[in-house]
PQR file with spaces between the fields and no chain letter, atoms N, CA, C, O and H, PARSE charges and radii, in Angstrom:
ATOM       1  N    UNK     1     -11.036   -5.636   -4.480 -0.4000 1.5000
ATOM       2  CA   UNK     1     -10.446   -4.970   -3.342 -0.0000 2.0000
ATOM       3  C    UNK     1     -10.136   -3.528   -3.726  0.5500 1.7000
ATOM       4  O    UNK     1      -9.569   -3.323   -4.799 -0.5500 1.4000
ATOM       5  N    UNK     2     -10.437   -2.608   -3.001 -0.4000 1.5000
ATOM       6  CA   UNK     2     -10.304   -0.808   -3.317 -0.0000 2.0000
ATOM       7  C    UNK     2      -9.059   -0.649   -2.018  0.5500 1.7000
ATOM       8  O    UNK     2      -9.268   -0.958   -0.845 -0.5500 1.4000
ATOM       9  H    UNK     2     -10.898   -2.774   -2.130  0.4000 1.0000
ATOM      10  N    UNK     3      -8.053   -0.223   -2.434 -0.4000 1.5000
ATOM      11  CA   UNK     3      -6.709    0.007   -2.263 -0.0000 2.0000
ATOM      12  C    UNK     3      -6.182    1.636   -1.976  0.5500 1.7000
ATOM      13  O    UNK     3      -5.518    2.147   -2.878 -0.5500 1.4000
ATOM      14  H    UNK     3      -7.883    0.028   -3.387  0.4000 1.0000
ATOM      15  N    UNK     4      -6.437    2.369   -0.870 -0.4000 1.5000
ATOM      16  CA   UNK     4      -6.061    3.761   -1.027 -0.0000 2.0000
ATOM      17  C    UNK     4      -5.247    4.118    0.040  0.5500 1.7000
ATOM      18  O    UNK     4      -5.120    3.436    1.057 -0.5500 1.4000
ATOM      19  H    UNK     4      -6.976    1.954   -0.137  0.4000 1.0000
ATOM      20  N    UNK     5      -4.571    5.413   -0.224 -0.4000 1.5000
ATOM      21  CA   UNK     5      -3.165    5.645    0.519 -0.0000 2.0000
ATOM      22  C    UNK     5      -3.508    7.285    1.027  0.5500 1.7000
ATOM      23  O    UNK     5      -3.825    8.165    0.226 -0.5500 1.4000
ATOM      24  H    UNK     5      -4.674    5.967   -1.050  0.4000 1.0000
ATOM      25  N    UNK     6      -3.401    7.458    2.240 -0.4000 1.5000
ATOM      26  CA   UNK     6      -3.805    8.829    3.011 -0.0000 2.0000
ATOM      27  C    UNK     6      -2.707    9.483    2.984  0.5500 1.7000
ATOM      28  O    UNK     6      -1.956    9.335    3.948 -0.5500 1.4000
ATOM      29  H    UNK     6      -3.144    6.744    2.891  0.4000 1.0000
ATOM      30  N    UNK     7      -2.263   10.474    1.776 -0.4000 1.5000
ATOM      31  CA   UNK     7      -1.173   10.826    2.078 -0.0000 2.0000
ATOM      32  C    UNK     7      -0.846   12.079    2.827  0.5500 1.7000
ATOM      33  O    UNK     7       0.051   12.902    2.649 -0.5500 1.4000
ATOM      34  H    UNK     7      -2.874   10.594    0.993  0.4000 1.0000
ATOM      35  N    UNK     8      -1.871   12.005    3.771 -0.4000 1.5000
ATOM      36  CA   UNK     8      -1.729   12.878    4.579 -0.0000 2.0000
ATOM      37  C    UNK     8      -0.779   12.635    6.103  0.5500 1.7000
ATOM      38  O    UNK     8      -0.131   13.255    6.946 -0.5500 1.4000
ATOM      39  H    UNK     8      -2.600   11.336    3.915  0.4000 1.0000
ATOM      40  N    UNK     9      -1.241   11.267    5.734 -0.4000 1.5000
ATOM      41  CA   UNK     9      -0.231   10.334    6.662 -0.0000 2.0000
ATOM      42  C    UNK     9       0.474    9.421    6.640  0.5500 1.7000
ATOM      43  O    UNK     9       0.920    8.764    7.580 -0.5500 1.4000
ATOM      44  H    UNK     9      -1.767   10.763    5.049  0.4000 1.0000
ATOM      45  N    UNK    10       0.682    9.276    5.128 -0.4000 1.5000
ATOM      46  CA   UNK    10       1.742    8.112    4.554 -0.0000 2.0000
ATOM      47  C    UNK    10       3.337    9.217    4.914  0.5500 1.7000
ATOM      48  O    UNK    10       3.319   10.396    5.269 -0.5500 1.4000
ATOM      49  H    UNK    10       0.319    9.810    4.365  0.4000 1.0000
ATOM      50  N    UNK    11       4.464    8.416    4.693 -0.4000 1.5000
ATOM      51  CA   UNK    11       5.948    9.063    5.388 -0.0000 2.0000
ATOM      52  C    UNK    11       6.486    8.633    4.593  0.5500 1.7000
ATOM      53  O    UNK    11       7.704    8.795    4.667 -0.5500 1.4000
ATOM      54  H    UNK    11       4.478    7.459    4.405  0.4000 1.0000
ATOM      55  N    UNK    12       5.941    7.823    3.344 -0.4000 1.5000
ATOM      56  CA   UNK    12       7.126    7.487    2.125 -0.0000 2.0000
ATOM      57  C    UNK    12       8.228    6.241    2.831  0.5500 1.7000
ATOM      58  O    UNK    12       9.435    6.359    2.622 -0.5500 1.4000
ATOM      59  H    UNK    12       4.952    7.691    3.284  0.4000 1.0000
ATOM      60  N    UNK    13       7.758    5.200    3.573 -0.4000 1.5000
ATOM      61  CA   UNK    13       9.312    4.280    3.774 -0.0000 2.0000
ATOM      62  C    UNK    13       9.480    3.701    3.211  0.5500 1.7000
ATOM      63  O    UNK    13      10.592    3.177    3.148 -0.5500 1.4000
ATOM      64  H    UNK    13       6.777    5.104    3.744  0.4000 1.0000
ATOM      65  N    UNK    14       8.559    3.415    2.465 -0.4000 1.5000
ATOM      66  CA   UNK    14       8.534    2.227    1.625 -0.0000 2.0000
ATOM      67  C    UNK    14       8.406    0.844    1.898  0.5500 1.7000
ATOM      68  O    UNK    14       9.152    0.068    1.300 -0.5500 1.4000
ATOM      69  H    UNK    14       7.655    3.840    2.517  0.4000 1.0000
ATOM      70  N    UNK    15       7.431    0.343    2.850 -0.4000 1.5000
ATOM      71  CA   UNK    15       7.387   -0.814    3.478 -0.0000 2.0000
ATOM      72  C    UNK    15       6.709   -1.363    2.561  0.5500 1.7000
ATOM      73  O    UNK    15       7.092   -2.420    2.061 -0.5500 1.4000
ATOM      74  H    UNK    15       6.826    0.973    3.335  0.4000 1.0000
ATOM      75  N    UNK    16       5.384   -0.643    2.104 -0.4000 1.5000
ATOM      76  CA   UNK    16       4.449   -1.243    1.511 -0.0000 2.0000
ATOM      77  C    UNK    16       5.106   -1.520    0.000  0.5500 1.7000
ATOM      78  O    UNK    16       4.649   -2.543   -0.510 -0.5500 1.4000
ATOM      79  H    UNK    16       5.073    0.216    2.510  0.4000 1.0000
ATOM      80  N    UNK    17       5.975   -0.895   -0.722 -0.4000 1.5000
ATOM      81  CA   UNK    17       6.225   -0.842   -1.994 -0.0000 2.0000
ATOM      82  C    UNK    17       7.413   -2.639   -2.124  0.5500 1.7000
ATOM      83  O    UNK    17       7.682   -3.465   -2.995 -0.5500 1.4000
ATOM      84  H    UNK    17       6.347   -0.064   -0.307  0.4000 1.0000
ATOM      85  N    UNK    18       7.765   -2.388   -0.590 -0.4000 1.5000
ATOM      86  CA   UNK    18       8.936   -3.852   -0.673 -0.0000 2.0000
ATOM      87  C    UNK    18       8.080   -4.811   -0.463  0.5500 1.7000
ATOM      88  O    UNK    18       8.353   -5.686   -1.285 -0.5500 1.4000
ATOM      89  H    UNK    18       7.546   -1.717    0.117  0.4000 1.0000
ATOM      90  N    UNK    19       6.878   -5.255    0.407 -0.4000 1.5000
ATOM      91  CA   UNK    19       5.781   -6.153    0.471 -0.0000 2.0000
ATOM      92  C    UNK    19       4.454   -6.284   -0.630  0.5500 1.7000
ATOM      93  O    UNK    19       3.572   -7.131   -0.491 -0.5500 1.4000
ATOM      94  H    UNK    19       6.655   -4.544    1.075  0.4000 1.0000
ATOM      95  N    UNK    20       4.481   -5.599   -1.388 -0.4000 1.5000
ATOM      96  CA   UNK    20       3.777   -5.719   -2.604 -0.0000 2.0000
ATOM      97  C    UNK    20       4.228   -4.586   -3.820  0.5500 1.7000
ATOM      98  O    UNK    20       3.681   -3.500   -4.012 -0.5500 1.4000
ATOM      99  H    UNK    20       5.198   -4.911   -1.501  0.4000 1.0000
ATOM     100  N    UNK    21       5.289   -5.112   -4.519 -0.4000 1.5000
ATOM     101  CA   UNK    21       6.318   -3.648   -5.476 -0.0000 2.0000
ATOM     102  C    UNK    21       4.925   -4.069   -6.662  0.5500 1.7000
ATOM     103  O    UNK    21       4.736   -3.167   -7.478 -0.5500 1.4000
ATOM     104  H    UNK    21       5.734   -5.994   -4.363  0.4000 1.0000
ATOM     105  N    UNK    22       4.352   -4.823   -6.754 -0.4000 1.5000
ATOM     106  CA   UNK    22       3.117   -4.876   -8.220 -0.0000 2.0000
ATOM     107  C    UNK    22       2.135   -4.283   -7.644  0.5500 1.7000
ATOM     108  O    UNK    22       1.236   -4.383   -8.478 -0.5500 1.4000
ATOM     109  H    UNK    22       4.506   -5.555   -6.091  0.4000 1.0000
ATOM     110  N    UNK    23       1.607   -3.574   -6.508 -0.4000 1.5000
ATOM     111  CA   UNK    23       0.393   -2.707   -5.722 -0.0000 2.0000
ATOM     112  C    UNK    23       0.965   -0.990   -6.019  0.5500 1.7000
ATOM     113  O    UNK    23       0.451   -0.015   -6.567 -0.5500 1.4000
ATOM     114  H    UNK    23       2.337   -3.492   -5.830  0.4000 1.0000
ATOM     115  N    UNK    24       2.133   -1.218   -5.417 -0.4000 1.5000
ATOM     116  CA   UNK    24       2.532    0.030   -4.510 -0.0000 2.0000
ATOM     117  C    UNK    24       4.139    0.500   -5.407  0.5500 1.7000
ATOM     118  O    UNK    24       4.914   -0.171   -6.089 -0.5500 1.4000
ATOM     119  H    UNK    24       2.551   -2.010   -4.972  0.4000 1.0000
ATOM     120  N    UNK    25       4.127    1.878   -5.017 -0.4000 1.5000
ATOM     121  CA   UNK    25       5.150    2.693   -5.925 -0.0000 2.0000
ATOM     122  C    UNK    25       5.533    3.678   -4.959  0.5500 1.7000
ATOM     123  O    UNK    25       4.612    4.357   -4.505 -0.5500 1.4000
ATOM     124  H    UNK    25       3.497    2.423   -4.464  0.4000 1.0000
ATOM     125  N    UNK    26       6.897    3.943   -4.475 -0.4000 1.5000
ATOM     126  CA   UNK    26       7.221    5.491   -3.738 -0.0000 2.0000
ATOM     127  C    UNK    26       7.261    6.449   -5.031  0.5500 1.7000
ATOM     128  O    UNK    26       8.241    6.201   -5.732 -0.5500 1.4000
ATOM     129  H    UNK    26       7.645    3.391   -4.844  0.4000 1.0000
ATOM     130  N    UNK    27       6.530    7.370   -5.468 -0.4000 1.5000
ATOM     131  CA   UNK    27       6.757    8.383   -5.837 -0.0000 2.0000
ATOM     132  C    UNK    27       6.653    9.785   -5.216  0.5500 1.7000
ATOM     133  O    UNK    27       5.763   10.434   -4.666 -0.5500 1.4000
ATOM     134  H    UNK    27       5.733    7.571   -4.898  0.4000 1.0000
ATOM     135  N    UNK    28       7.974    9.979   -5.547 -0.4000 1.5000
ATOM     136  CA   UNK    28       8.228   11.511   -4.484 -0.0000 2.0000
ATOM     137  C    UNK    28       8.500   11.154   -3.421  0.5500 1.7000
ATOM     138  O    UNK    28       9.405   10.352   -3.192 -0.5500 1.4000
ATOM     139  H    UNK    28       8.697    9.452   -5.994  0.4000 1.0000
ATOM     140  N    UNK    29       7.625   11.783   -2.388 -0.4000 1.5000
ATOM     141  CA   UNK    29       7.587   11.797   -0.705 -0.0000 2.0000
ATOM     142  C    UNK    29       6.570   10.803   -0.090  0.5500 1.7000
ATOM     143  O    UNK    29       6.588   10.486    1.099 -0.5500 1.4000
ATOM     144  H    UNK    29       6.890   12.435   -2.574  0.4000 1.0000
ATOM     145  N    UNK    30       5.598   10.296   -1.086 -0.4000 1.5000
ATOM     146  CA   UNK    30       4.261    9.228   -0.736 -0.0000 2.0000
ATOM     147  C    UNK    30       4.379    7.723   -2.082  0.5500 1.7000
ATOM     148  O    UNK    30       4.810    7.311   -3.159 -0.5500 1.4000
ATOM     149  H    UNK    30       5.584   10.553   -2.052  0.4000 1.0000
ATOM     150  N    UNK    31       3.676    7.510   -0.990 -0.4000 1.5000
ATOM     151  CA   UNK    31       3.552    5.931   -1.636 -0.0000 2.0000
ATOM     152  C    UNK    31       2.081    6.355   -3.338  0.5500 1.7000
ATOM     153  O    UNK    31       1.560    7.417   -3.681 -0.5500 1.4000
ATOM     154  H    UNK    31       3.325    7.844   -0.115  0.4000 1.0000
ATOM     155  N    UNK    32       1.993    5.384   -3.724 -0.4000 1.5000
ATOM     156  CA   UNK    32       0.952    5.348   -4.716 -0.0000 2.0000
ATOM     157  C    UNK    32       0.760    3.962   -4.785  0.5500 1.7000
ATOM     158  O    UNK    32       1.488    3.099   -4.294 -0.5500 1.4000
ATOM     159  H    UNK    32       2.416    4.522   -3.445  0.4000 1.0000
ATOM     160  N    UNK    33      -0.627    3.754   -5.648 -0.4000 1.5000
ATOM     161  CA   UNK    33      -1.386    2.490   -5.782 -0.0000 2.0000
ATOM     162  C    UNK    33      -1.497    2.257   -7.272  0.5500 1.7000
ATOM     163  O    UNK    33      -2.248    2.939   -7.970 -0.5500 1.4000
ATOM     164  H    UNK    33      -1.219    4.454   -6.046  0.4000 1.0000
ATOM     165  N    UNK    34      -0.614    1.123   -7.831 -0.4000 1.5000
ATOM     166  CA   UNK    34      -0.609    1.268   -9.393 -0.0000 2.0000
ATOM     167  C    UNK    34      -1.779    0.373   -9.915  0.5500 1.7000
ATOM     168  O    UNK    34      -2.350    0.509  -10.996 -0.5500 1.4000
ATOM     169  H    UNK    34      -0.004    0.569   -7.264  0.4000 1.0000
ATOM     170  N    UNK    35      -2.054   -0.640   -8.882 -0.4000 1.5000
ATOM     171  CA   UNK    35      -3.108   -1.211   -9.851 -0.0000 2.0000
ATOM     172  C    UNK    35      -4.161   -1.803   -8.182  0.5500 1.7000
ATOM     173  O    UNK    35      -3.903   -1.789   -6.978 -0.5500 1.4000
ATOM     174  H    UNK    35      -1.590   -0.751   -8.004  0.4000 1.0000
ATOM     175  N    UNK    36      -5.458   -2.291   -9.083 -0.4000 1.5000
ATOM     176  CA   UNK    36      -6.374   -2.767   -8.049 -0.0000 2.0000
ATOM     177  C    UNK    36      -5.424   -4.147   -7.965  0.5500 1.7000
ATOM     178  O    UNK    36      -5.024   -4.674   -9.003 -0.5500 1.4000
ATOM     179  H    UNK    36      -5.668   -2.302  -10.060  0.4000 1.0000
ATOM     180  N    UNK    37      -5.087   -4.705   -6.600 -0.4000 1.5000
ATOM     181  CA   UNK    37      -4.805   -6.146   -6.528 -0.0000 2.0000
ATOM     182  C    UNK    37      -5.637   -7.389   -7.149  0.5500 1.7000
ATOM     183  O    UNK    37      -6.705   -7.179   -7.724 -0.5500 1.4000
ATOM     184  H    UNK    37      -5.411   -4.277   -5.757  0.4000 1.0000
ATOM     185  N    UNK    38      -5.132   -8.624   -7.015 -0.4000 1.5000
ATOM     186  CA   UNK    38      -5.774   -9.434   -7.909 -0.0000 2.0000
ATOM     187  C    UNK    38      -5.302  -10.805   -7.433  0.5500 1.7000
ATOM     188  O    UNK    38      -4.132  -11.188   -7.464 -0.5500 1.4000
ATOM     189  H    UNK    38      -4.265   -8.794   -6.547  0.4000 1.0000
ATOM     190  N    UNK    39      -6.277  -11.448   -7.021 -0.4000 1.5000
ATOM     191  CA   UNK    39      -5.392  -13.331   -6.595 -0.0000 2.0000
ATOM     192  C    UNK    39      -4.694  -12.732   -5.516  0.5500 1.7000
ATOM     193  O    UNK    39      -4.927  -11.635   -5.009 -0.5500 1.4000
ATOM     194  H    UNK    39      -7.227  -11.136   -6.996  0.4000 1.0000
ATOM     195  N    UNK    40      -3.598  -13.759   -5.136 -0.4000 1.5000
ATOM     196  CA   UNK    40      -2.866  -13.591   -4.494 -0.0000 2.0000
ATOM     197  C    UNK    40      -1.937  -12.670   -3.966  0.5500 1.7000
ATOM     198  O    UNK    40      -1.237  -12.701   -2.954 -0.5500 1.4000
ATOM     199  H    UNK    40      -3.409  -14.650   -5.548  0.4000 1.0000
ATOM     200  N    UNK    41      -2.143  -11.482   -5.266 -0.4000 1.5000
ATOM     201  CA   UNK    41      -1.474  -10.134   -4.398 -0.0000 2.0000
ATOM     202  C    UNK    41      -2.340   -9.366   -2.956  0.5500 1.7000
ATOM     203  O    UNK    41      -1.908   -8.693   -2.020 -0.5500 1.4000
ATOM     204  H    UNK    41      -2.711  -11.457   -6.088  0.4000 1.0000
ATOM     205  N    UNK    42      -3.776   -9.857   -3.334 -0.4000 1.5000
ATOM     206  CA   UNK    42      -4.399   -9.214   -1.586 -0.0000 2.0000
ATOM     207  C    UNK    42      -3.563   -9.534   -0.563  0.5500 1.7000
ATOM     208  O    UNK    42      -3.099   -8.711    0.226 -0.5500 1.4000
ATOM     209  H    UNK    42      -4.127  -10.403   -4.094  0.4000 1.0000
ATOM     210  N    UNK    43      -3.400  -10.457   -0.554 -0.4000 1.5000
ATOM     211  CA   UNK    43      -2.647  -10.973    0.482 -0.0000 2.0000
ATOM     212  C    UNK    43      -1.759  -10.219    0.762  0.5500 1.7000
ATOM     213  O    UNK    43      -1.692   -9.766    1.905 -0.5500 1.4000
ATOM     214  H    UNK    43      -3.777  -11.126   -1.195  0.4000 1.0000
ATOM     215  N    UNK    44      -0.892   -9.901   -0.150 -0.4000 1.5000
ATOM     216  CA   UNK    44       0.587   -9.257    0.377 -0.0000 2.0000
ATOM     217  C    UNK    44      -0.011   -7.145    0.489  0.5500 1.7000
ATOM     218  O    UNK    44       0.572   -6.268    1.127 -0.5500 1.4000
ATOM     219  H    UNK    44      -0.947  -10.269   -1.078  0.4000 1.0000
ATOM     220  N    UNK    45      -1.201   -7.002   -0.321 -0.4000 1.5000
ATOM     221  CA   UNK    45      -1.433   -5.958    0.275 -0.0000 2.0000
ATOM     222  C    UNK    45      -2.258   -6.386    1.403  0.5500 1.7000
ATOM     223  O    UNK    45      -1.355   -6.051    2.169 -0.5500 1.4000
ATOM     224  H    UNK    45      -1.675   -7.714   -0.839  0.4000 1.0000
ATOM     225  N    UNK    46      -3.198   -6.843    2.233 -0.4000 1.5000
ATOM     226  CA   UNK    46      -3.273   -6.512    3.202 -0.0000 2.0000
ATOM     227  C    UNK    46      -1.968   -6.713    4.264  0.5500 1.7000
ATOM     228  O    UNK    46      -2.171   -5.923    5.186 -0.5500 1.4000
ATOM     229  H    UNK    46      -3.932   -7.115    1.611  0.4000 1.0000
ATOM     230  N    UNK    47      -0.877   -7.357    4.472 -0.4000 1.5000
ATOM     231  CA   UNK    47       0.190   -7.451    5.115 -0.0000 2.0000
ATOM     232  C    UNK    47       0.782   -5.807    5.210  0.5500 1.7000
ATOM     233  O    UNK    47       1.160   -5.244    6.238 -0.5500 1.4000
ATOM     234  H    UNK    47      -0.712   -7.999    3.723  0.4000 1.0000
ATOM     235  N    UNK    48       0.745   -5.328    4.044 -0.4000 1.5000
ATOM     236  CA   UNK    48       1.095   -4.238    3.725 -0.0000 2.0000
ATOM     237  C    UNK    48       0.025   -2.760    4.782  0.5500 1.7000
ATOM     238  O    UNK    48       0.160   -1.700    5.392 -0.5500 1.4000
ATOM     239  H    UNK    48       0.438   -5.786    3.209  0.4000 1.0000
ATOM     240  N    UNK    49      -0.776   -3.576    4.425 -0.4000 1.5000
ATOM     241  CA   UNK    49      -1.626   -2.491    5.123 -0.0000 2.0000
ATOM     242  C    UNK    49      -1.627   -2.339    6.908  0.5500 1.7000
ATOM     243  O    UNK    49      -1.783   -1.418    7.710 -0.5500 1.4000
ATOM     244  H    UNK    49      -0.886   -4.437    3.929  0.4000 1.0000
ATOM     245  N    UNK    50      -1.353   -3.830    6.976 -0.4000 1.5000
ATOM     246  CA   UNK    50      -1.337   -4.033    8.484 -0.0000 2.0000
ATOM     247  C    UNK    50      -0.049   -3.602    8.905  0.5500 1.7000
ATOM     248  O    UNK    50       0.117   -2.988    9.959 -0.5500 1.4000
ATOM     249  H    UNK    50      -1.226   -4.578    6.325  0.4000 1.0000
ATOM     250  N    UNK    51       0.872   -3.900    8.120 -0.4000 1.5000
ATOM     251  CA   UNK    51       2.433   -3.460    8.689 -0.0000 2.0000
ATOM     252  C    UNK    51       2.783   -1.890    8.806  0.5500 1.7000
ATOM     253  O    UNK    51       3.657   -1.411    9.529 -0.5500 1.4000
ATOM     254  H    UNK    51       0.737   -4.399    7.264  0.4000 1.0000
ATOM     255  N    UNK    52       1.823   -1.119    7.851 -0.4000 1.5000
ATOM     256  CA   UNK    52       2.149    0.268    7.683 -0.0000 2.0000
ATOM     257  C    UNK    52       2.111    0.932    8.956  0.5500 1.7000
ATOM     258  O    UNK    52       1.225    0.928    9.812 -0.5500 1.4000
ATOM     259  H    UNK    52       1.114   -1.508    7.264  0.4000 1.0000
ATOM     260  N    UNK    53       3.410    1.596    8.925 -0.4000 1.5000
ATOM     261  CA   UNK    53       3.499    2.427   10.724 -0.0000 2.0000
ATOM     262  C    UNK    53       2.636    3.390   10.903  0.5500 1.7000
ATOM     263  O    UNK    53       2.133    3.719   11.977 -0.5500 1.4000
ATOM     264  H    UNK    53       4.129    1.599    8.230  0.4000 1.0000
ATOM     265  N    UNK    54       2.454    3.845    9.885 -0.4000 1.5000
ATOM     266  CA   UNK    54       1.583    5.153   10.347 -0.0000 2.0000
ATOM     267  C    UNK    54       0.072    5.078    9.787  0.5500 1.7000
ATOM     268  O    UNK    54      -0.511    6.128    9.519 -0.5500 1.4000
ATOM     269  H    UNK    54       2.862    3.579    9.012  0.4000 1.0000
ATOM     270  N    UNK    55      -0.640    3.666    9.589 -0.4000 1.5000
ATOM     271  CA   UNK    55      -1.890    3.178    9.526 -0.0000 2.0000
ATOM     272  C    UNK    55      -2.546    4.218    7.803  0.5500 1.7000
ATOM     273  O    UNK    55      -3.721    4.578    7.739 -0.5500 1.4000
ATOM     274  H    UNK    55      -0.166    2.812    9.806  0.4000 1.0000
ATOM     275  N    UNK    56      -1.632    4.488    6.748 -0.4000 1.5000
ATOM     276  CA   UNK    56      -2.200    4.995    6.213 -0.0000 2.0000
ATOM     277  C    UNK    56      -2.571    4.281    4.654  0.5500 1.7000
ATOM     278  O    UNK    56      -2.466    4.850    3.567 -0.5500 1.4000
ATOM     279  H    UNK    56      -0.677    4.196    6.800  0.4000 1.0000
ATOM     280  N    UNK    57      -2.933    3.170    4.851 -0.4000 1.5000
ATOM     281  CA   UNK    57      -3.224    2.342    3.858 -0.0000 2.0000
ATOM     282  C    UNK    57      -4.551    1.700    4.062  0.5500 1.7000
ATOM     283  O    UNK    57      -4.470    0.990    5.064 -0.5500 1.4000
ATOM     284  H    UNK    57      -3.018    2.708    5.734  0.4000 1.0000
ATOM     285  N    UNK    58      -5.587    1.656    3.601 -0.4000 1.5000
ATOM     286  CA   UNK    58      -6.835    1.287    3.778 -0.0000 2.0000
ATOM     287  C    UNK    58      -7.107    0.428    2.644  0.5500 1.7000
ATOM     288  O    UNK    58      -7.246    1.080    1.609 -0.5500 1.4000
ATOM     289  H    UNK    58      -5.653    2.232    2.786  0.4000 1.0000
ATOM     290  N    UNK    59      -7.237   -0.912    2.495 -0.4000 1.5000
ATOM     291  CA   UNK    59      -7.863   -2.003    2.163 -0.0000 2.0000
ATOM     292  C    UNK    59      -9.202   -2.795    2.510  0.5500 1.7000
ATOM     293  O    UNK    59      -9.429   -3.627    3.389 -0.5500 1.4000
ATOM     294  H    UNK    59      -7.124   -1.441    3.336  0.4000 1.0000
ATOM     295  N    UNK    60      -9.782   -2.402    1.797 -0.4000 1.5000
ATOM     296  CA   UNK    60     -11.589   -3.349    1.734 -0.0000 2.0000
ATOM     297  C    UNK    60     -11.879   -4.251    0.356  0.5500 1.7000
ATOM     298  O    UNK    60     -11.558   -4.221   -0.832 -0.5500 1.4000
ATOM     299  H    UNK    60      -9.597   -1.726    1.083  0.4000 1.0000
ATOM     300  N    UNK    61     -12.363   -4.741    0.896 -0.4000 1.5000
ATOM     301  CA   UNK    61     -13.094   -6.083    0.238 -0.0000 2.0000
ATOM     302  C    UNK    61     -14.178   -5.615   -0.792  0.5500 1.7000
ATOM     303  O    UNK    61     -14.849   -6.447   -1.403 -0.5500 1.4000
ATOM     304  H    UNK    61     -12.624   -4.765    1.861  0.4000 1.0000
């Protein structure tokens, strides 16, 4: 799974970092992607991706 964050339109809330804290990191003002997911963390990143308000998380297979 390839895991990337538009921080052109990420807002830093940190939704994604509380629904997957082993994917995702607030540093600064934007989110970051610490590792490729694996097993059962897709899952909680795509939740992550779907929940993000401002659609700036892109997850593929």
């Amino acid at each position: 799974m390839t895991v990337t964050i538009d921080t052109s339109r990420c807002i830093g809330c940190g939704m994604c970092a509380y629904a997957a804290p082993e994917v995702f990191q607030i540093q600064g003002k934007f989110s970051t992607v610490l590792k490729t997911p694996e097993g059962r963390e897709t899952y909680r990143v795509l939740d992550a991706a779907n929940g993000c308000p401002v659609n700036a998380i892109t997850a593929t297979r």
